[in-house]
C-alpha positions as CSV (number, residue, x, y, z in Angstrom):
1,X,62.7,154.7,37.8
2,X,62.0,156.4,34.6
3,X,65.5,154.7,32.8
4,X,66.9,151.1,31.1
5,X,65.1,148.8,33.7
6,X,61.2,150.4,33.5
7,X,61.4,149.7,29.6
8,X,62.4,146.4,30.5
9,X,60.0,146.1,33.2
10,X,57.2,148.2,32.6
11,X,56.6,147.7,29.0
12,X,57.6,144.2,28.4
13,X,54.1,144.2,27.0
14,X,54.8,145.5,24.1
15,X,57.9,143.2,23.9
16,X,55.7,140.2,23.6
17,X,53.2,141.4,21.6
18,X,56.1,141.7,19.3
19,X,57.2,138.6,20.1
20,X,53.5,136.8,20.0
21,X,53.2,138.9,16.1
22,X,56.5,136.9,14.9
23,X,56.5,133.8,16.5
24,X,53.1,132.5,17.0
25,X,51.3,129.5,15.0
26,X,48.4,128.3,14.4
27,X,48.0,126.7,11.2
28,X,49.4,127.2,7.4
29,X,47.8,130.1,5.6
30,X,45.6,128.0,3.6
31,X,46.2,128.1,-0.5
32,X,43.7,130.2,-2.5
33,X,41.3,128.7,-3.6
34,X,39.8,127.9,-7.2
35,X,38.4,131.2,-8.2
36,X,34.3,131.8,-8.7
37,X,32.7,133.7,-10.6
38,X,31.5,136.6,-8.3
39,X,30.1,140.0,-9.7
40,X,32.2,142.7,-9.6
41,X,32.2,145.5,-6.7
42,X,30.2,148.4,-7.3
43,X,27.8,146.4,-9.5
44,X,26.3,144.2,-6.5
45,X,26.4,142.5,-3.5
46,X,29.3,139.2,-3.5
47,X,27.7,137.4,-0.7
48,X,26.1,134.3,-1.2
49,X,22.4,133.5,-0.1
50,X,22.0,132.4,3.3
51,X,21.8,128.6,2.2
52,X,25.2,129.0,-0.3
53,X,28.3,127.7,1.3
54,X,30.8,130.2,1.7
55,X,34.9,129.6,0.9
56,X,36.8,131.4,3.6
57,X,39.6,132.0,1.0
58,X,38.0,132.4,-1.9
59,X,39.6,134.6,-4.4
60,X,37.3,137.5,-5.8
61,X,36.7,136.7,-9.8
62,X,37.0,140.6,-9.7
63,X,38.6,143.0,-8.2
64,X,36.9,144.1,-5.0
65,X,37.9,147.6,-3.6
66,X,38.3,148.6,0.2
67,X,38.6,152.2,0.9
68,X,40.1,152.3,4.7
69,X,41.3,155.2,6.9
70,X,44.8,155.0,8.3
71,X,47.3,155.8,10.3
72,X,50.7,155.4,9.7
73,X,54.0,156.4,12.2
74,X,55.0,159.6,11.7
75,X,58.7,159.3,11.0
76,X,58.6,155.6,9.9
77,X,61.2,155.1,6.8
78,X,60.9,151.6,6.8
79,X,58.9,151.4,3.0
80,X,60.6,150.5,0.6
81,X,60.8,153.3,-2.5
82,X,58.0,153.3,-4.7
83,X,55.7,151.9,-1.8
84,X,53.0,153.6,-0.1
85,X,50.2,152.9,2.6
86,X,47.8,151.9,-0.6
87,X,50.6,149.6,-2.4
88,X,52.9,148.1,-0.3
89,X,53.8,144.4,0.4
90,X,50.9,143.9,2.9
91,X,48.4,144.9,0.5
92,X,49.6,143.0,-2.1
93,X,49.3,140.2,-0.3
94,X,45.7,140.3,0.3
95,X,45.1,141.1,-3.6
96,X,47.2,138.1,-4.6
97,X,45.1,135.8,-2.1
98,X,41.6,137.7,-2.6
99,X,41.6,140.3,-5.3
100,X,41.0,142.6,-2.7
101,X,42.5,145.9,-3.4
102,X,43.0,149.1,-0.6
103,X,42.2,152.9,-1.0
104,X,43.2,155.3,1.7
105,X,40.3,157.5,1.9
106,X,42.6,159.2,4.5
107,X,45.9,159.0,6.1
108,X,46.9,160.6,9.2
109,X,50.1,160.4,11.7
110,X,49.2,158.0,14.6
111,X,48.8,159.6,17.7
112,X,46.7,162.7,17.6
113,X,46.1,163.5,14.4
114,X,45.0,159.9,13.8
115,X,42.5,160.7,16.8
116,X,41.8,163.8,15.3
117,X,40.7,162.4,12.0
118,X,39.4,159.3,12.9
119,X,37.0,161.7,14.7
120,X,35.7,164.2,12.6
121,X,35.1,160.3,9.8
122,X,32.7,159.7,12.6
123,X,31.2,162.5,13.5
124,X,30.8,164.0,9.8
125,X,29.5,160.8,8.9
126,X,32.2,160.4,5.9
127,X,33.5,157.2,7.0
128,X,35.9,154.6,4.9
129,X,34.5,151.4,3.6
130,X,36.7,149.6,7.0
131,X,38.4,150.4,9.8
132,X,40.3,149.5,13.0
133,X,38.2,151.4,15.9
134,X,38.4,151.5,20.3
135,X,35.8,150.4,22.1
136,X,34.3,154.2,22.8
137,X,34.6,154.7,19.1
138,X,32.3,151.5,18.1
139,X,29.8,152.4,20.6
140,X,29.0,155.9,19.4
141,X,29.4,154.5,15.7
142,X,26.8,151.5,16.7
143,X,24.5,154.1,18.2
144,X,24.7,156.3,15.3
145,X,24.1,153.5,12.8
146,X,26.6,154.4,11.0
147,X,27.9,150.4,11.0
148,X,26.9,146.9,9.2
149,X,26.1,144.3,11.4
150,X,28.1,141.3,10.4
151,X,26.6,138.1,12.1
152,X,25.6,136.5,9.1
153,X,29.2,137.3,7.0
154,X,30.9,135.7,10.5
155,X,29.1,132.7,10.4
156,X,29.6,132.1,6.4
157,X,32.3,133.1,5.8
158,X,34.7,132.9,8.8
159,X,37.5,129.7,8.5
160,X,37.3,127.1,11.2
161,X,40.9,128.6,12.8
162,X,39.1,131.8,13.1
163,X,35.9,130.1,14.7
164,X,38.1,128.7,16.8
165,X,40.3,131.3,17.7
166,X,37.0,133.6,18.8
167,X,35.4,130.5,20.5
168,X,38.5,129.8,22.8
169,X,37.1,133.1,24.6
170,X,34.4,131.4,25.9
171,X,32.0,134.4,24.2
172,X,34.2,137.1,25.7
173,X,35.5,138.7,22.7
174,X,31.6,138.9,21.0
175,X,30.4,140.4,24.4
176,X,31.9,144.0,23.8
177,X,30.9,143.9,20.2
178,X,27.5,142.7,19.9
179,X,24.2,145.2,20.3
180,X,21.2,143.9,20.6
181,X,22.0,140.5,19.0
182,X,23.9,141.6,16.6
183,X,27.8,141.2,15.7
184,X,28.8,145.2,14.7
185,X,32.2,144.3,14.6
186,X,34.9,141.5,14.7
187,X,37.1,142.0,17.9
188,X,40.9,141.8,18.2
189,X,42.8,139.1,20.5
190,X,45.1,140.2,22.9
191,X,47.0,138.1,25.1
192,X,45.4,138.5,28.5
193,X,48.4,136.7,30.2
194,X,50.5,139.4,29.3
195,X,49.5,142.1,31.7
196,X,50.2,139.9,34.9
197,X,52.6,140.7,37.4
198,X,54.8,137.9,38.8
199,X,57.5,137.9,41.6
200,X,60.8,137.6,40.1
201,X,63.5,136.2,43.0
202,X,67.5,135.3,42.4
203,X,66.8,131.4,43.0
204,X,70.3,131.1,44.0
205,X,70.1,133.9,47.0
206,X,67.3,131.9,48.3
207,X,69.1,128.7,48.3
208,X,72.3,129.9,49.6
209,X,70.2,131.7,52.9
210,X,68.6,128.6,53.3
211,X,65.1,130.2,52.7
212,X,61.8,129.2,50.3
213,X,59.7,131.2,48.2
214,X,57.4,133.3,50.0
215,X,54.0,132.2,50.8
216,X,52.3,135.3,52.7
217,X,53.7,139.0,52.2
218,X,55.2,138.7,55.8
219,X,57.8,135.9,54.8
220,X,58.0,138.3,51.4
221,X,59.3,140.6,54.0
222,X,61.9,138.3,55.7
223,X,63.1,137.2,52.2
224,X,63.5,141.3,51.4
225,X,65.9,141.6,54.9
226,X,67.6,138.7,54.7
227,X,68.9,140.2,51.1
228,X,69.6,143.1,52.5
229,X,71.7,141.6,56.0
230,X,72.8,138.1,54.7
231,X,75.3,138.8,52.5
232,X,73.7,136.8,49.7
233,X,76.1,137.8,46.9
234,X,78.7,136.6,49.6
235,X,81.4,139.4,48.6
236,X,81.5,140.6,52.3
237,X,79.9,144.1,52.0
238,X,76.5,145.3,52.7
239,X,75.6,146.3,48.9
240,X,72.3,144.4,48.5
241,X,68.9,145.4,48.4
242,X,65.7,144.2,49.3
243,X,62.5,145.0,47.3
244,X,63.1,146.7,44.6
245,X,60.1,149.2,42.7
246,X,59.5,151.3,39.9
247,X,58.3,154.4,39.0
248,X,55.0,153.7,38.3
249,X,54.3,152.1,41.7
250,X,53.6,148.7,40.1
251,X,54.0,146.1,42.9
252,X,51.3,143.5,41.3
253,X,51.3,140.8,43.6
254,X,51.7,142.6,47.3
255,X,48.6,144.4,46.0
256,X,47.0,141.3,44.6
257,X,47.8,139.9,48.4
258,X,45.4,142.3,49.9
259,X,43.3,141.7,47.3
260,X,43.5,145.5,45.8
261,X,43.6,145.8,42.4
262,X,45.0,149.7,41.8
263,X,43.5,150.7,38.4
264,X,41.1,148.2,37.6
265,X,36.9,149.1,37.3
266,X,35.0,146.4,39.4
267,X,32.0,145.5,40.8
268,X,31.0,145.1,44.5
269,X,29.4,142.8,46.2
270,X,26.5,144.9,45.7
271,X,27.0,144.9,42.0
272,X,28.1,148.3,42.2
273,X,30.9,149.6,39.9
274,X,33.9,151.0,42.2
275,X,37.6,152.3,41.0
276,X,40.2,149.7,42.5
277,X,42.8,152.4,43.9
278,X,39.9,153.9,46.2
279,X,39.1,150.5,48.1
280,X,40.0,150.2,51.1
281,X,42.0,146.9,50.7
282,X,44.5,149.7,49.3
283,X,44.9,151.4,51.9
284,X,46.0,148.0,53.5
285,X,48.7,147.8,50.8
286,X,50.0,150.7,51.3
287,X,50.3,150.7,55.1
288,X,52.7,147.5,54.1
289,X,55.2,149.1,51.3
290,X,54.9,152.1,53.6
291,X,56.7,150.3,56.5
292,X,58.7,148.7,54.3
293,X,60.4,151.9,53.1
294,X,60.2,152.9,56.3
295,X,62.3,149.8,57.7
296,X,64.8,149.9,54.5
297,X,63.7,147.0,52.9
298,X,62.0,148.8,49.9
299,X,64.9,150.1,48.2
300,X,64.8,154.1,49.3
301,X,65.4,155.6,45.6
302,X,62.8,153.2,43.8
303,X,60.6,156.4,42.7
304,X,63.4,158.1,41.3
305,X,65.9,155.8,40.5
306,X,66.9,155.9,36.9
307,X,68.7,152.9,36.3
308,X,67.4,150.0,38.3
309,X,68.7,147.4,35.5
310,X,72.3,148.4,36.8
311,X,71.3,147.0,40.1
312,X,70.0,143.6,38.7
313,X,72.9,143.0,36.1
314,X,75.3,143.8,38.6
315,X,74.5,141.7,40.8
316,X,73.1,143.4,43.7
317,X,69.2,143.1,43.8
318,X,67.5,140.0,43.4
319,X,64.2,140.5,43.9
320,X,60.9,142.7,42.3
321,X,57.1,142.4,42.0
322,X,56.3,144.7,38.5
323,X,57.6,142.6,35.5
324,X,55.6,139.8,33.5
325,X,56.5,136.1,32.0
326,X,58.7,138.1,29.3
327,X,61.2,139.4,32.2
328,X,64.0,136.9,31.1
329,X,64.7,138.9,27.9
330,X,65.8,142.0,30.2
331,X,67.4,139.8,32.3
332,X,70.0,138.0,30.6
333,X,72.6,140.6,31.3
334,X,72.8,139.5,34.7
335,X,73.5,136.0,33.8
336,X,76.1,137.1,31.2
337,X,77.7,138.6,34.2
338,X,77.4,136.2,36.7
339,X,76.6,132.8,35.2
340,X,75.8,131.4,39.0
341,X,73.0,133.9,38.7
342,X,69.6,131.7,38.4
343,X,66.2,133.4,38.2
344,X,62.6,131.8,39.1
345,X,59.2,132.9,38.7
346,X,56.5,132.6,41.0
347,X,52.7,133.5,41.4
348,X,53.3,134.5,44.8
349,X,52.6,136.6,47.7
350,X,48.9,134.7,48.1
351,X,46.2,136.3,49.9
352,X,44.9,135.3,53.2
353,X,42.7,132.5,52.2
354,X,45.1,131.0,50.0
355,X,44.7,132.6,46.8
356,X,46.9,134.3,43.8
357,X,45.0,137.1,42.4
358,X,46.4,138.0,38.7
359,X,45.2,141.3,37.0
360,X,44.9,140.6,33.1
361,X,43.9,143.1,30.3
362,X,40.6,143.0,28.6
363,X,40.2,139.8,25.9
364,X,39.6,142.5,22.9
365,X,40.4,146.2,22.9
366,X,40.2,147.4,19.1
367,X,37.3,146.4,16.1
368,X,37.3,146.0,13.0
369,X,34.4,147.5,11.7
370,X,32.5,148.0,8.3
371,X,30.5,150.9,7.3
372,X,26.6,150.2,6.6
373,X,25.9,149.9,3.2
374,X,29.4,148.2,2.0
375,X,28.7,145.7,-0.7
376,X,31.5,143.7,0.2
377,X,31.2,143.5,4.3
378,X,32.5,139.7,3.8
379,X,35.3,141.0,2.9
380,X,36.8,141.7,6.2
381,X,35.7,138.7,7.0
382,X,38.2,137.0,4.8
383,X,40.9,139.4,5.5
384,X,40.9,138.5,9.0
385,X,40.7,134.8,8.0
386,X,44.2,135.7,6.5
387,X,45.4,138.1,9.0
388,X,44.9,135.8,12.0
389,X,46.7,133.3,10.2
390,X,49.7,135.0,9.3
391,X,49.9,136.8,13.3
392,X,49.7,133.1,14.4
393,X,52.7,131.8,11.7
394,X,56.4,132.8,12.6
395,X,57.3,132.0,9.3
396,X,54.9,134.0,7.1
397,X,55.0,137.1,9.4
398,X,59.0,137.2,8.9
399,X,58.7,136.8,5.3
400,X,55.9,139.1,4.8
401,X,56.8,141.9,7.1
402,X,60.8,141.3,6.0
403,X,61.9,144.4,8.1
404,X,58.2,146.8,7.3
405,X,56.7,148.2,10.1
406,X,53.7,146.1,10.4
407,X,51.3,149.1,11.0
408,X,51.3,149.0,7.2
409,X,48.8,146.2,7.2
410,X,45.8,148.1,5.6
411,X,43.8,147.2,8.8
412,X,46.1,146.0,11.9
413,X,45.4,145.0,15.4
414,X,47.0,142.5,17.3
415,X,45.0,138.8,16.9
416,X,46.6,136.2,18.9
417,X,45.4,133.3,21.2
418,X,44.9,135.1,24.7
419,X,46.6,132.0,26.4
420,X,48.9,131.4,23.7
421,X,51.7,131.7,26.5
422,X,50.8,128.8,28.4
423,X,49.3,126.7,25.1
424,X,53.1,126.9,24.0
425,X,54.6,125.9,26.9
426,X,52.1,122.9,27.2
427,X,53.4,121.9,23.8
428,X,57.1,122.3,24.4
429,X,57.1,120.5,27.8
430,X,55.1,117.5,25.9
431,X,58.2,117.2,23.5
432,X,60.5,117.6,26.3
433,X,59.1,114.8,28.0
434,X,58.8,112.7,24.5
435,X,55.2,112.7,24.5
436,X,55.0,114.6,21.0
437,X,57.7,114.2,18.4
438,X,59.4,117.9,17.7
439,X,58.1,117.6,14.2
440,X,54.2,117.5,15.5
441,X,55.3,121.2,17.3
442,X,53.6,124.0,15.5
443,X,56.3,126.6,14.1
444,X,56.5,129.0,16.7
445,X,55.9,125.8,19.3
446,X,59.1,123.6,17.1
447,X,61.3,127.2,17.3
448,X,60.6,127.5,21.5
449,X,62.1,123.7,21.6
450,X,64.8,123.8,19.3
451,X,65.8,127.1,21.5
452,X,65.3,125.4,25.1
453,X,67.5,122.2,23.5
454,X,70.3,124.4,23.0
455,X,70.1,126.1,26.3
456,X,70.3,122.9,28.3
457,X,73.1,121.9,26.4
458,X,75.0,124.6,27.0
459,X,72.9,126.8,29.5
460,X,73.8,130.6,28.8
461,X,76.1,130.2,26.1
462,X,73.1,131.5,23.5
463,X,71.8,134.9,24.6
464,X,68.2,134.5,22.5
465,X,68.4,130.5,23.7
466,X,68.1,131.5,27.6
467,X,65.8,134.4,26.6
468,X,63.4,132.0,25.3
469,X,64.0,128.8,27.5
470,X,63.6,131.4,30.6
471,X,60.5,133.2,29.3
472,X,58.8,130.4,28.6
473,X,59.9,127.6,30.9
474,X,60.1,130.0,34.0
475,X,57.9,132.8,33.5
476,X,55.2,131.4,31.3
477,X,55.7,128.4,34.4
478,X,54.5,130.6,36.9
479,X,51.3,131.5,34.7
480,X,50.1,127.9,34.6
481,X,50.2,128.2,38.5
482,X,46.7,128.3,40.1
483,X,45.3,131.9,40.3
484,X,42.4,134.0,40.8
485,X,42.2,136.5,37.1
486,X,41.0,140.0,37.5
487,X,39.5,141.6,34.9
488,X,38.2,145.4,34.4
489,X,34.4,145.6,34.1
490,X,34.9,148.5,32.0
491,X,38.0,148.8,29.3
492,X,36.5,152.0,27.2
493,X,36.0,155.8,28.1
494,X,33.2,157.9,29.1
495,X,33.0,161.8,28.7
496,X,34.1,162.9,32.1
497,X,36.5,160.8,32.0
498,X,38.1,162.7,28.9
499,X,38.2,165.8,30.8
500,X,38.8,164.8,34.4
501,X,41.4,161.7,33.7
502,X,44.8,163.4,33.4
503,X,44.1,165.3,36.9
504,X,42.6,162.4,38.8
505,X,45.7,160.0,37.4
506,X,48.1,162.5,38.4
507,X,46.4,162.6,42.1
508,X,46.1,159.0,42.0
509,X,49.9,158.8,41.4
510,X,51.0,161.2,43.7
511,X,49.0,159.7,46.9
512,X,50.8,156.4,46.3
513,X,54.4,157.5,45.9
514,X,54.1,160.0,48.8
515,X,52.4,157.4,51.4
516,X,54.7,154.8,50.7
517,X,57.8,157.4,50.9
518,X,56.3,158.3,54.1
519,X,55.6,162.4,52.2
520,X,51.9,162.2,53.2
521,X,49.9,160.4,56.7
522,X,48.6,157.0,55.5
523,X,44.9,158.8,56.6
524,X,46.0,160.7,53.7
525,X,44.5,157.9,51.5
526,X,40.7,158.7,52.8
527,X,41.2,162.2,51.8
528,X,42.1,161.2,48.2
529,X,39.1,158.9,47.8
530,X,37.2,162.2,49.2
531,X,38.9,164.4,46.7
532,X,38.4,161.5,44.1
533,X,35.1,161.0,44.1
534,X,34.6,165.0,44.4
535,X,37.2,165.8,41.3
536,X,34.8,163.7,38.8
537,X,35.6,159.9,40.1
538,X,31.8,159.7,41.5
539,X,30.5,161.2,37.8
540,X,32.6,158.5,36.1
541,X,31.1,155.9,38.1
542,X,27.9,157.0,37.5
543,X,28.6,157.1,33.4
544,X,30.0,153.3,33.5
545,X,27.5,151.8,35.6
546,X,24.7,153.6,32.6
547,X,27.6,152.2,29.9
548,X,27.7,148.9,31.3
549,X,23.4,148.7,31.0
550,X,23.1,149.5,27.6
């Protein structure tokens, strides 16, 4: 499915990042404070002693200057004339607030000439005063020492939202960006909830066949033929499908069933690192989507079909495994449509001993590093104190970004609460039931109720209402259901795996579609791990398991 649908489906991600950067809340961006009498950049050092207190927003009494490298989209043409990447409205901002002003010592296209670039900073050792680096980037920087360690900046000068914000990771974030004791970097926030997989089902079909949500992937099965032979759109023809897939094999929770997590690093009982797609719990998985193409209930064109969203807005699938909480804002078509149509949610197949096993992304996944020697490594520090504000405030990131591309910011990653999905919906459903008054709501939390309000007044009516109310009341509903989260081991690269990657992906990709089509024997699966480990897999493993010791 390479059309409509796997944009919707496969890259909702990205929709709610989007979403999370305009809509999210945590507190008021904080008023400057009363300025002090700092010295100037370039003359000395504007940290205070260790036993000074520190103001997280304290204006510089002079202007302080930030040389960063950037990257910028290649045919953006959403600056306004007269603007550029070192004066724009997001740099402004942070010299109104701090007196902190931004010099590119670079630009480059994002993509690869950003990579390009970015590289030869590093390896030439001409870096920027900041930047915004990956994991395998802050390693070889770290182990260069090319980087400032920033412990003691974090601890004075950090605001107690930021503190907080960090400390609601339980130490994750720091993990990936502390060496030896030390902080060489702040970490982004992603929203881990993001990357899991739910199983969407037309609520209505099931009601109307009599049936319940499916526990165990066999009465996932009997749900997929019973939409197929039951007539559940009740027009008299056999035009429904079962199970429906996409392109990209992503069939989340039958994998999670079996325990297989395709594409994720883990460990072994052993402590051993292994590559999910080469266990043999996925074999298991596939033997099942295998015989269900076989029998008809896994719709036969899923690998090439380019328009699954036709199926799903017109009325003839209701049911698929590879979307996230998000789903409802690619699926409000169908409603238009057919306002009978009702959608649920579920954390479901479970495993054999009871369990839902959710994959979710890694906590962090880009730093914001300072080069050693800065005089002003605090100051990222404060801008981050800002930034995290104004990606948690709905209201300051419209009016501030006003129709920009945000990848102006002069450093930009995402920062948002990782469980910010669920910590809305808590909110919401606590004004719903009158526990909290609306007005105690944070923004984002206050725009979420005033939305779902409108919807159950008039449920449909409002396209963006029954986005929102259906997002977060159904899918972000399913999330709060118990579940077993996955995470990666390893979220970086090593050097074999920028040379072998591209072919071992490909293979990987290949196997699955031509199992489940039925293309290749299911043994065919113990010759790919064969072929895996053989075509550079077994060298990866080997350069992880020395990565994850350092």
């Amino acid at each position: 499915m390479k059309g409509k649908y796997k944009a919707i489906g496969l890259s909702m991600m990205a929709v709610s990042l989007a979403f999370v950067s305009a809509c999210s809340s945590n507190t008021e961006t904080p008023a400057s404070s009363p300025k002090k009498e700092e010295p100037a950049a370039g003359v000395s050092s504007a940290q205070p002693k260790a036993t000074e207190k520190a103001d997280p927003f304290g204006k510089y009494a002079q202007p302080v200057t930030m040389t960063i490298g950037k990257g910028v989209p290649a045919d953006d043409k959403t600056l306004p004339a007269g603007d550029t990447v070192e004066n724009n409205q997001f740099t402004r901002y942070f010299e109104e607030k701090l007196n902190l002003k931004f010099k590119a010592a670079w630009v480059a296209a994002l993509g690869d000439a950003f990579d390009q670039k970015l590289a030869l900073s590093i390896s030439s050792n001409d870096l920027p005063d900041a930047m915004v680096v990956s994991e395998k980037e802050l390693k070889a920087m770290v182990k260069a020492g090319q980087l400032e360690d920033l412990s003691k900046v974090y601890e004075q000068y950090a605001s107690p939202n930021l503190k907080k914000m960090y400390d609601a990771t339980k130490g994750k974030a720091f993990e990936s960006a502390t060496f030896n004791g030390k902080l060489m970097a702040l970490p982004n926030l992603n929203v881990d909830e993001d990357p899991i997989r739910l199983m969407w089902v037309r609520q209505d079909w099931l009601d109307k066949l009599g049936l319940k949500p499916p526990q165990t992937v066999d009465e996932l099965a009997a749900i997929a033929k019973a939409f197929i032979e039951k007539d559940p759109d009740g027009n008299g023809k056999a035009d429904t499908f079962g199970l429906l897939g996409d392109s990209g094999n992503t069939f989340g929770p039958l994998y999670s069933a079996y325990q297989a997590y395709p594409g994720k690093w883990l460990k072994d009982k052993d402590g051993k690192v292994f590559y999910g797609t080469t266990a043999p719990e996925m074999k298991q998985a596939l033997a099942k989507l295998r015989a269900w193409y076989e029998q008809g209930m896994l719709d036969k064109e899923y690998a090439i079909r380019k328009d699954t969203a036709e199926l799903v807005n017109g009325g003839r699938a209701g049911l698929f495994l590879y979307a996230g909480w998000s789903m409802p804002w690619g699926l409000y078509d169908s409603v238009k449509n057919n306002p009978k149509a009702v959608w649920k949610a579920y954390a479901l197949p479970l495993d054999s001993s009871g369990k839902y096993n959710a994959t979710v992304g890694p906590v962090s996944s880009q730093y914001f590093v300072v080069k050693k020697g800065y005089r002003n490594p605090e100051a990222v520090v404060k801008y981050l104190n800002l930034y995290s504000n104004i990606e948690n405030d709905a209201e300051a990131t419209s009016k501030l970004i006003n129709g920009v591309n945000a990848a102006y910011y002069p450093l930009r990653a995402t920062f948002v609460e990782p469980q910010i999905v669920t910590n809305r919906l808590k909110a919401v459903k606590k004004a719903l039931d009158g526990q909290l008054k609306p007005d105690q709501l944070r923004i984002d939390e206050k725009d979420i109720y005033d939305k779902v309000v409108k919807n159950n007044a008039d449920p449909g009516k409002d396209p963006g209402s029954w986005m929102y109310t259906n997002a977060y009341l159904v899918g972000g509903g399913a999330l709060e259901s118990p579940m077993n989260k996955v995470a990666s081991v390893f979220n970086s690269q090593t050097k074999a795996m920028e040379l072998k990657w591209p072919a071992l992906k490909k293979m990987e990709d290949e196997m699955i579609t031509k199992i489940i089509m039925g293309k290749e024997s299911l043994d065919s699966f113990d010759a790919f791990v064969t072929e895996w480990k053989k075509s550079g897999g077994e060298q990866i493993i080997k350069e992880i398991e020395e990565e994850l010791k350092k």
